[in-house]
C-alpha atoms as one frame of an Amber mdcrd trajectory, in Angstrom:
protein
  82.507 -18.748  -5.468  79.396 -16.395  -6.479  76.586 -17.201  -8.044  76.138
 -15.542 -11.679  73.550 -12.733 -11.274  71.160 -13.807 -14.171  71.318 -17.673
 -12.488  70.426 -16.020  -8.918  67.082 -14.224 -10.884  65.934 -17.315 -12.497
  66.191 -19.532  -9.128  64.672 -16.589  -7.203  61.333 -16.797  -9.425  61.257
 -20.639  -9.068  61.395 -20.646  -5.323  61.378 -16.954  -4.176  64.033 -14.620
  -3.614  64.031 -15.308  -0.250  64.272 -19.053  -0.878  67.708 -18.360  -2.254
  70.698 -17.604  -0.113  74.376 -16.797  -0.802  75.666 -15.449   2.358  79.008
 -16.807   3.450  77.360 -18.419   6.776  74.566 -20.231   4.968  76.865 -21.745
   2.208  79.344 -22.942   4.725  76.354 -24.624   6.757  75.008 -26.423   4.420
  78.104 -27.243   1.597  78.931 -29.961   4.177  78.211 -33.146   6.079  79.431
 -34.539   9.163  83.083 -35.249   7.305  85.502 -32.880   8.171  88.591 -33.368
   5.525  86.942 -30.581   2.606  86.416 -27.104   2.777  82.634 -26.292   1.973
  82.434 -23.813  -1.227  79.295 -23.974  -2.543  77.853 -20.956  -4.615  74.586
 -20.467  -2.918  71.836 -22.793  -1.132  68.304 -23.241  -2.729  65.293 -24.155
  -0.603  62.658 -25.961  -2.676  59.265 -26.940  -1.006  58.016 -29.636  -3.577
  58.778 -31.662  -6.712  57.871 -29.414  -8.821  60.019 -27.356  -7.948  62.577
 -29.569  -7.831  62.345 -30.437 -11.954  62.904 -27.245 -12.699  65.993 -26.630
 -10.629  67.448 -29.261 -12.455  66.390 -28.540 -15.715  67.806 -24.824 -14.979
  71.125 -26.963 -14.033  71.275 -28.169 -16.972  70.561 -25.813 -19.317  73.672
 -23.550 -17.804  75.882 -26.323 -16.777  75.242 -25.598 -12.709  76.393 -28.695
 -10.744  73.790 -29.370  -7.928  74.618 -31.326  -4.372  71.126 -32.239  -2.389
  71.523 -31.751   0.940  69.124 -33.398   4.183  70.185 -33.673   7.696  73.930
 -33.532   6.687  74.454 -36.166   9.029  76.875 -38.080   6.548  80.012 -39.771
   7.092  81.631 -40.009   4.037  81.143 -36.251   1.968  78.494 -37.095   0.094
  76.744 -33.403   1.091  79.551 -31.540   0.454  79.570 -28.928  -2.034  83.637
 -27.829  -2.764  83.411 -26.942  -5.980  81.012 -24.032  -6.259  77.982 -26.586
  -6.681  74.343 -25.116  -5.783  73.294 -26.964  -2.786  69.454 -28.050  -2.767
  68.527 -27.923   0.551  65.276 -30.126   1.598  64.890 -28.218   4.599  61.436
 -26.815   3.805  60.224 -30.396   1.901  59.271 -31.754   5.373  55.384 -32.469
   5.309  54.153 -35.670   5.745  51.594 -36.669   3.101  49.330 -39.353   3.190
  48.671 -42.157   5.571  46.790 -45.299   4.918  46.009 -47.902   8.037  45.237
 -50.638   5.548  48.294 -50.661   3.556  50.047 -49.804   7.045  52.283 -47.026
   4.578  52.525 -43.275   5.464  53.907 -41.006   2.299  56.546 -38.327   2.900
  58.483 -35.425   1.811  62.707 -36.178   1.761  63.198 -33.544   3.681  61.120
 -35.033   6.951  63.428 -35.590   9.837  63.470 -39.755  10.676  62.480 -39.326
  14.426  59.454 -37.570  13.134  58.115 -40.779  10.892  58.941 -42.731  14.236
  56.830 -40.934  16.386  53.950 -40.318  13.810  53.963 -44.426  13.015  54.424
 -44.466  16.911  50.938 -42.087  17.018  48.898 -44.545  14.790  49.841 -47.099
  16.322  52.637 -48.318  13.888  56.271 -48.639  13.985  58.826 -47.302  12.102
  62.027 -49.857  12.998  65.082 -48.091  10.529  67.325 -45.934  13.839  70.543
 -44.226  14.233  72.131 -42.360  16.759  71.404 -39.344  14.036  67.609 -39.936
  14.122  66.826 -36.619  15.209  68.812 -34.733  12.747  68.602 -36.728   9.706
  66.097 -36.722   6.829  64.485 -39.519   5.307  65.896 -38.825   1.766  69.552
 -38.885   2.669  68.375 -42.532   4.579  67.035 -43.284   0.970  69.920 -41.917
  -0.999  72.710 -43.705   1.134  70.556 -47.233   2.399  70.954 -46.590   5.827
  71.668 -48.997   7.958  71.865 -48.620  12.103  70.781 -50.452  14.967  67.745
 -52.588  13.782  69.467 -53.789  10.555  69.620 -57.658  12.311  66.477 -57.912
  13.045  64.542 -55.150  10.597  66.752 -54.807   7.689  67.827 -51.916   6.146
  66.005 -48.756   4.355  65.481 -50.325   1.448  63.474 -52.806   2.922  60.873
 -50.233   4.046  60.414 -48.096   0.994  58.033 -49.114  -1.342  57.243 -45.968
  -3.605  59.669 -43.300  -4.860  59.167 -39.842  -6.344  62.319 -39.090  -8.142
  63.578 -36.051 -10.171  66.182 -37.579 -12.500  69.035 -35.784 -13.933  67.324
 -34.298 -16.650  64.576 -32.787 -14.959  61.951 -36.110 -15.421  59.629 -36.833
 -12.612  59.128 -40.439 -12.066  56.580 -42.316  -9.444  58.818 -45.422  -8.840
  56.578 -48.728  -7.770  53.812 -46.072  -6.096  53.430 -48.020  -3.083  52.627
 -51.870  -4.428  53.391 -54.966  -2.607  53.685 -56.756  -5.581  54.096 -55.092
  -8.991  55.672 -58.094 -11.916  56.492 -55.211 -14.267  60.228 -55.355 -15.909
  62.965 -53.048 -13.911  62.709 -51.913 -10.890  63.768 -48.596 -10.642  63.109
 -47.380  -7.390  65.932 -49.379  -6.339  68.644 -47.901  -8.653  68.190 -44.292
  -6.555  68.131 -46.308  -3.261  71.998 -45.582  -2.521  72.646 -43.822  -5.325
  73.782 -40.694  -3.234  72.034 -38.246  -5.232  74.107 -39.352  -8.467  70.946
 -40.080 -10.860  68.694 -38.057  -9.189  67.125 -36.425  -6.550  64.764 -38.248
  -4.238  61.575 -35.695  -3.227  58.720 -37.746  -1.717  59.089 -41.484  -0.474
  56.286 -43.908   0.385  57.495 -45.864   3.842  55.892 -49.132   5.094  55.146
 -49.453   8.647  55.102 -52.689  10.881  53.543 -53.625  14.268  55.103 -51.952
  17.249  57.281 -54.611  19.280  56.381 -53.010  22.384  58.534 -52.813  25.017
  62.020 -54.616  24.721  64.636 -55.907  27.010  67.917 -54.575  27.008  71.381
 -56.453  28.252  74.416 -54.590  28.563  77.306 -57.292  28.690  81.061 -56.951
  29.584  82.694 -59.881  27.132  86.909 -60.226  27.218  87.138 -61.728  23.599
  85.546 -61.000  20.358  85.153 -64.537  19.664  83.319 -64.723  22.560  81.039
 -61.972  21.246  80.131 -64.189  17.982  79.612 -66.840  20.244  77.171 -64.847
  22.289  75.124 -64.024  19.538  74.269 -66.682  18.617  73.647 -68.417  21.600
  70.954 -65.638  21.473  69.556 -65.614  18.407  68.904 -69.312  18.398  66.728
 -68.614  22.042  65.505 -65.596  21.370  64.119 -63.073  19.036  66.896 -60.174
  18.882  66.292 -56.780  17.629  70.064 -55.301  18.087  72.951 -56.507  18.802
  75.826 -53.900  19.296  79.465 -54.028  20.406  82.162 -50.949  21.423  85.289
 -51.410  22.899  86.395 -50.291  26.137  88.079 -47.000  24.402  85.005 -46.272
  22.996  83.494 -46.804  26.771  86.288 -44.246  27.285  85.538 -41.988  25.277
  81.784 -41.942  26.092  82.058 -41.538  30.228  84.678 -38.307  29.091  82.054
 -36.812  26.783  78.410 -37.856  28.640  79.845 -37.732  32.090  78.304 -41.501
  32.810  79.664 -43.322  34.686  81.299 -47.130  33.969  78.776 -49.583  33.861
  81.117 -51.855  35.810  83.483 -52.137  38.430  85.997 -53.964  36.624  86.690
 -52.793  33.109  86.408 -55.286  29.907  87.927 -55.340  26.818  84.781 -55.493
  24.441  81.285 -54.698  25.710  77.895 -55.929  23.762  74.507 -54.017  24.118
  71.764 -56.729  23.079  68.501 -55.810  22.566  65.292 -58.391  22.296  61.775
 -58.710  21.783  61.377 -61.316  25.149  61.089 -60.501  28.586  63.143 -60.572
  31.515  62.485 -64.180  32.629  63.470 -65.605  29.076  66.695 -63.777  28.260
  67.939 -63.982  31.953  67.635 -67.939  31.528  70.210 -66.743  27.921  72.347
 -64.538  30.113  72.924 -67.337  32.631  73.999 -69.985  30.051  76.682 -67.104
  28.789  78.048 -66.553  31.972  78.432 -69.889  32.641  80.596 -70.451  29.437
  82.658 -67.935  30.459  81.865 -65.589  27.436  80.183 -62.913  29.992  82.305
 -62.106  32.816  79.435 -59.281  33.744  76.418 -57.960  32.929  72.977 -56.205
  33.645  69.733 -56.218  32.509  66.980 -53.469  32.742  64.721 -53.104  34.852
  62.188 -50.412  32.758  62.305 -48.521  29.540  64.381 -45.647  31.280  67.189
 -48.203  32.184  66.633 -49.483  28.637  67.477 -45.621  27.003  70.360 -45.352
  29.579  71.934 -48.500  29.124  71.727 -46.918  24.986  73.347 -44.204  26.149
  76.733 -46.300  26.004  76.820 -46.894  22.373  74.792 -44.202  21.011  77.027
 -41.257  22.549  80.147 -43.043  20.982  80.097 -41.119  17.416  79.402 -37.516
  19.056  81.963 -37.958  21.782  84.879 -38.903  19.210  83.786 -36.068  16.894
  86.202 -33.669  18.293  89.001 -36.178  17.627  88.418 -35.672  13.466  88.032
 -39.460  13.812  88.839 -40.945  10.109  86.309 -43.810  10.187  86.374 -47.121
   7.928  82.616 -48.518   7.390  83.630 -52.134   7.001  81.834 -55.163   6.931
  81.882 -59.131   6.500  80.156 -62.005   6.652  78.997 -62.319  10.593  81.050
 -65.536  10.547  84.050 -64.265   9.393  84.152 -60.608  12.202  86.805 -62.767
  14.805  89.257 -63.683  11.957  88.603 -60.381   9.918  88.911 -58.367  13.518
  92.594 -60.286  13.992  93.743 -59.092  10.521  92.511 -55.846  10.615  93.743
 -55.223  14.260  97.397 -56.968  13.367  97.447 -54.444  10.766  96.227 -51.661
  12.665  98.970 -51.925  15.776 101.490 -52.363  12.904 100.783 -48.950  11.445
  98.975 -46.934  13.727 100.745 -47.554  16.831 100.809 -43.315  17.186  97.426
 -42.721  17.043  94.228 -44.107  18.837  92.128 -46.617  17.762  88.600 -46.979
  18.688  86.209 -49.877  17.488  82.095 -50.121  17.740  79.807 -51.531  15.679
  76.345 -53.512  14.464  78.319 -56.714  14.729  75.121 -58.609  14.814  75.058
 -57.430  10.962  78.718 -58.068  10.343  79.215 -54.076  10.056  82.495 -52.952
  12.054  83.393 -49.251  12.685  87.118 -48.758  12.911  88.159 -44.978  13.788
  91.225 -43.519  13.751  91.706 -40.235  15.776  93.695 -37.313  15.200  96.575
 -36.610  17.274  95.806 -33.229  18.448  99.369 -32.034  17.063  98.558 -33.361
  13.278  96.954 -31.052  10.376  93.729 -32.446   9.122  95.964 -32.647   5.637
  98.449 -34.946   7.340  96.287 -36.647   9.319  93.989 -37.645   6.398  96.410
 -38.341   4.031  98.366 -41.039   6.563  95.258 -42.309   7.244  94.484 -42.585
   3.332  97.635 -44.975   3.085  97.443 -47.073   5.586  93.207 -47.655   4.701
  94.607 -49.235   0.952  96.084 -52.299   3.327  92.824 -52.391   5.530  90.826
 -52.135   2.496  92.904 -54.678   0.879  91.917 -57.011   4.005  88.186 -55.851
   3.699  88.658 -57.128  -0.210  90.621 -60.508   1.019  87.447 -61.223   2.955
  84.792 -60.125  -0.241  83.637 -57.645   2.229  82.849 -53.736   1.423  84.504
 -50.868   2.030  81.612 -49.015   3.406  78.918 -50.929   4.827  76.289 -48.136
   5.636  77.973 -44.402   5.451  78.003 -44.473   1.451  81.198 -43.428  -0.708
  81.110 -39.987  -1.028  84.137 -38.544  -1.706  85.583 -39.908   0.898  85.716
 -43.640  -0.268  84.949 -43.155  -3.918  88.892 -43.691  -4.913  88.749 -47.225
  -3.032  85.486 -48.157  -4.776  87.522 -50.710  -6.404  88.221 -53.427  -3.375
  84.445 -53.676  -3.409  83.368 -53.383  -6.970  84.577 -54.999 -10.030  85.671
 -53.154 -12.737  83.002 -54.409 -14.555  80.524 -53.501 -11.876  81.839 -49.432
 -11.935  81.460 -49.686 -15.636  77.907 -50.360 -15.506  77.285 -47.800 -12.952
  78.819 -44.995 -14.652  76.662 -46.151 -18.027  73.425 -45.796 -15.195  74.426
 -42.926 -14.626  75.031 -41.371 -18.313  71.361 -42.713 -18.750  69.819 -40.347
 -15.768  72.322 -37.967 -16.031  73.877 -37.453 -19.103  75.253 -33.837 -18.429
  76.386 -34.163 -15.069  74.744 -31.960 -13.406  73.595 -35.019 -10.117  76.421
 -34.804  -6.997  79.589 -34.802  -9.246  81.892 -36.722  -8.489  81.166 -38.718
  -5.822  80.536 -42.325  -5.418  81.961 -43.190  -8.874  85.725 -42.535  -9.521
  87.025 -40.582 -12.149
């Protein structure tokens, strides 16, 4: 789909003609995410450099009806980036500074479109610590983190985004700039905002600038890498752990996964004698004090093996394990369900969902990894090489309704840190109340009244 001559004028003299592209490889690039079920067709890519900017994209949006899709990283998991419908995509590529830095407050203020590893190493720099990770901190961008309340690897012991952002500059639907909670600890004063466009996905507005807290760095941590035969063993390990020790992550992957991994990476097995589940736990203690943890597992008979490092290179290779899992099933077109319970509930919700799983997907491989510490399970279904991503999706589609269904049995959600999207947006409803989806799409009249913010996605039709 092209973009209308007069349209392509009045974005060039906002951002520069050169700022504006329409070429077939630059709208394929960035009219998608990490999802591969929807063929990117957006009508051209913008390339804003600050909020300014930014207000009067939108406000050009909506004075000719042009349906915008912000793009970071495009790390996602569930098409929340992905322009199909001849949307301009507003790429924060070029919004990367970072802005400010105070050692008092312990804050450091940044563009959306700076690149997460890059607030990690600068907090790193000064001293600091920045503790929100992913396996996609190199690629993605702090204001998809922000719009989807990203999760990863520290969630047990750090929380999530949300927890770390404590001023917003927002462009809402209509053009407004707002300067949400500008970086208070404490601020008594009616609604708070900011925390309507955390997870939002771009639907109300577009984040441009964020104001991040930074915490003490932990220093260096110990890392276990633990071969456990049953999941309720797993539960049973953590918190045998937590109660001795102060745990950062705590990460589980099955031996698939493992699989999958040693394929991809070329590493080699950790262990000589494979195990059903493995658990990578991560702590702030040192070797004397968790080995004392370790032993008390083994002798329950919840560990059967396990190592513990040595230095902080064994600590990034024993990582290695679980962070390689998403890239090395990539090439499957793995359809992935976010999921997550209670932490006490993962064995019984695991037996469901697996019952369920060998009932209907006995054709296709499963793999399972996840933040169990947190409760948050990743179930992913590959793609039979033979099946059409059509197919393949829609089978998978079906059979999610009676996971979901499960996921609902157990008050759980449907997508514990990816987002909606498109991808999840129909089976909103196992999570949300009718009620609840209500008042979201009346939030969303009230920053967006024309439409113009990610359309369609999160909210169904």
């Amino acid at each position: 789909m092209s973009l209308d001559a007069e349209i392509f004028s009045r974005l060039s003299r906002i951002v520069g003609k050169d700022r504006v592209h329409t070429d077939s490889l630059q709208r394929e690039t960035y009219g998608q995410d990490w999802t591969r079920f929807y063929e990117p067709e957006p009508c051209a890519v913008v390339f804003p450099e600050d909020t300014g900017q930014v207000s009067r994209i939108v406000k050009l949006a909506n004075e000719v009806g042009l349906a915008l899709v912000p793009s970071g990283g495009r790390t996602g998991l569930s098409g929340g980036a992905v322009a199909a419908n001849g949307e301009l995509v507003v790429s924060f590529d070029r919004m990367n500074r970072i802005l400010d830095f105070d050692d008092i407050d312990q804050s450091v203020v940044v563009q959306a479109g700076v690149v997460t590893q890059a607030v990690q190493e600068y907090a790193k720099d000064k001293g600091l610590y920045y503790p929100v990770d992913f396996a996609s901190s190199g690629s993605s961008q702090i204001g998809g983190n922000i719009a989807t309340n990203a999760g990863g690897i520290k969630v047990l012991r750090y929380g999530l985004t949300r927890d770390w952002i404590i001023g917003l500059t927002v462009v809402t639907g209509t053009g407004d700039i707002l300067n949400l909670n500008r970086g208070l600890v404490k601020n008594a004063t009616g609604y708070d905002l900011r925390h309507l466009f955390i997870g939002s996905e771009g639907t109300l507005g577009l984040i441009t600038e964020a104001t991040i807290g930074l915490t003490r760095d932990p220093g260096d941590l110990s890392v276990l890498l633990l071969a456990v035969p049953e999941m309720t063993d797993v539960i049973s390990v953590l918190k045998v752990f937590r109660s001795a020790v102060t745990v950062t992550a705590f990460e589980f992957f099955s031996q698939q996964a493992l699989q999958h991994v040693m394929a991809h990476s070329g590493l080699s097995a950790p262990f000589e004698v494979p195990s059903a589940y493995y658990v990578l736990v991560e702590c702030e203690e040192g070797v004397d004090d968790v080995l004392d943890v370790f032993t008390e597992c083994g002798e329950q008979g919840w560990v059967v093996d396990g190592l513990i490092s040595q230095s902080v290179q064994q600590n990034l290779d024993f990582w290695k394990y679980r962070e390689y899992i998403s890239e090395s099933i990539t090439p499957f077109t793995p359809y992935k369900n976010d999921i997550s319970v209670r932490v006490s509930q993962v064995p019984a919700f695991l037996k469901s969902v697996e019952d369920e799983v060998k009932s209907q997907y006995a054709d296709f491989e499963v793999v399972w990894f996840g933040h169990i510490g947190d409760g948050n399970l990743h179930l992913n279904i590959l793609k039979p090489e033979t099946w059409s991503i059509v197919d393949f999706k829609q089978r998978c589609e079906e059979v999610s309704e009676r996971i979901l269904g499960i996921v609902a049995g157990f008050n759980g959600s449907i997508s514990a840190e990816h987002g909606v999207g498109l991808l999840k947006r129909d089976q909103l409803r196992f999570t949300r109340s009718e009620e609840e989806i209500a008042v979201m799409r009346s939030l969303k009249q009230v920053f967006d009244p024309n439409n113009v913010m990610n359309p369609g996605k999160l909210i169904p039709d």
